[in-house]
C-alpha positions as CSV (number, residue, x, y, z in Angstrom):
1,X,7.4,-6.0,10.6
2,X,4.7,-5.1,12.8
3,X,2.3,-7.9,14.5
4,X,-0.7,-8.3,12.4
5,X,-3.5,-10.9,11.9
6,X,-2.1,-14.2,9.7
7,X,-2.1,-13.5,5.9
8,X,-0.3,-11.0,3.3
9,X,-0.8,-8.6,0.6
10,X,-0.7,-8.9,-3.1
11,X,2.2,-9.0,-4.9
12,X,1.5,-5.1,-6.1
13,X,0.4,-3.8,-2.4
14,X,2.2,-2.6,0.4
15,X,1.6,-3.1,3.9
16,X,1.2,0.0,5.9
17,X,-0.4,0.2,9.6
18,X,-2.5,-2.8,9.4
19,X,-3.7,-1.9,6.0
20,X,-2.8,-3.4,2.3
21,X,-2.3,-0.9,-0.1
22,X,-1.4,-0.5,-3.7
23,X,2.3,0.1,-4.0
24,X,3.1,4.0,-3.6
25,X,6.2,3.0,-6.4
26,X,4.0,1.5,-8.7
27,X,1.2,4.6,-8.3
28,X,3.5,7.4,-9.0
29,X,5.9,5.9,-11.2
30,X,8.8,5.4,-8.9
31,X,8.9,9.3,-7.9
32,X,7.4,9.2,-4.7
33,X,8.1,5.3,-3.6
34,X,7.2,5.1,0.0
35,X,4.0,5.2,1.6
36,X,3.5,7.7,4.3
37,X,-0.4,7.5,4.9
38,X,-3.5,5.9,3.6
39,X,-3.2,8.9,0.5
40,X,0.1,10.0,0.7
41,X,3.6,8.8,-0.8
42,X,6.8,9.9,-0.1
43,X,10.2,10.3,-1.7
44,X,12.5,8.9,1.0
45,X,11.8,6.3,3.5
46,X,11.8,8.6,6.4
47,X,9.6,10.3,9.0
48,X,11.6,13.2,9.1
49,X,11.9,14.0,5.2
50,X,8.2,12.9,4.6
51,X,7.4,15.9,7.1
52,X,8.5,18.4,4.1
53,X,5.6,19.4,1.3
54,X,8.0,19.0,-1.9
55,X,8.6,15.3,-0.4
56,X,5.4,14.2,-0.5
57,X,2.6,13.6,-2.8
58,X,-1.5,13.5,-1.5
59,X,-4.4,12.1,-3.6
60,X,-7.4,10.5,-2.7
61,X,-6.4,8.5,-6.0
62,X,-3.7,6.4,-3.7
63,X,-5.9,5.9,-1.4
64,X,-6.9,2.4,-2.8
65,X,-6.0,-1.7,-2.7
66,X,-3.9,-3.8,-5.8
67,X,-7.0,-5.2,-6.9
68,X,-8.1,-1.6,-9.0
69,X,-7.8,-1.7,-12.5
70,X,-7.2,-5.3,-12.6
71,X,-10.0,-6.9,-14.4
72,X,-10.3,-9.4,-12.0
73,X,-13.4,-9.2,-9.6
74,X,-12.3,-10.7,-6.9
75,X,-9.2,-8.8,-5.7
76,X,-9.9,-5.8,-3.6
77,X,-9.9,-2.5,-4.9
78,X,-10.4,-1.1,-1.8
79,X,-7.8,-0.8,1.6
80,X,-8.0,-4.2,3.2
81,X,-6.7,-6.0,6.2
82,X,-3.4,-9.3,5.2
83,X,-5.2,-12.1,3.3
84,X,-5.1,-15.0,4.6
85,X,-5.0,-16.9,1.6
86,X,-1.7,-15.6,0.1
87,X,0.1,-17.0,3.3
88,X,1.4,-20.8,3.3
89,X,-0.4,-21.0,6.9
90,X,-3.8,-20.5,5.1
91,X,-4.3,-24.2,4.2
């Protein structure tokens, strides 16, 4: 993976140009898995085919962190940067 500061994203979240979001898989029901930008998902796990319109889905809606939804107010509904507390090296 790319370098980033120490830490990880929740188990539901996907880690995409610095940012933790919430899975693209879990968001769209498996149809368009892959995370191409902070509101878009894709069907295939490449640049190239994420560059066609019928590949890709955009909402503002994906556009958010694992924590959304979850009744729990501490996890982040928002995009945020690796937690360091999910890491072993946290302690």
């Amino acid at each position: 993976g790319c370098p980033h500061f120490p830490g990880s994203c929740m188990e539901n979240e996907e880690f995409s140009l610095g940012v933790c979001y919430k899975k693209c898989a879990i968001l769209t029901s498996n149809a368009f898995p892959h995370r191409s930008g902070a509101s878009t998902c894709c069907r295939y796990n490449s640049h190239l085919a994420c560059m066609d319109a019928l590949n890709v889905n955009t909402s503002a809606a994906f556009d958010i962190g694992g924590g959304l939804g979850d009744s729990v107010p501490e996890t982040p509904r928002a995009p945020h940067g690796a937690m360091p507390q999910l890491t072993e090296a946290a302690q």
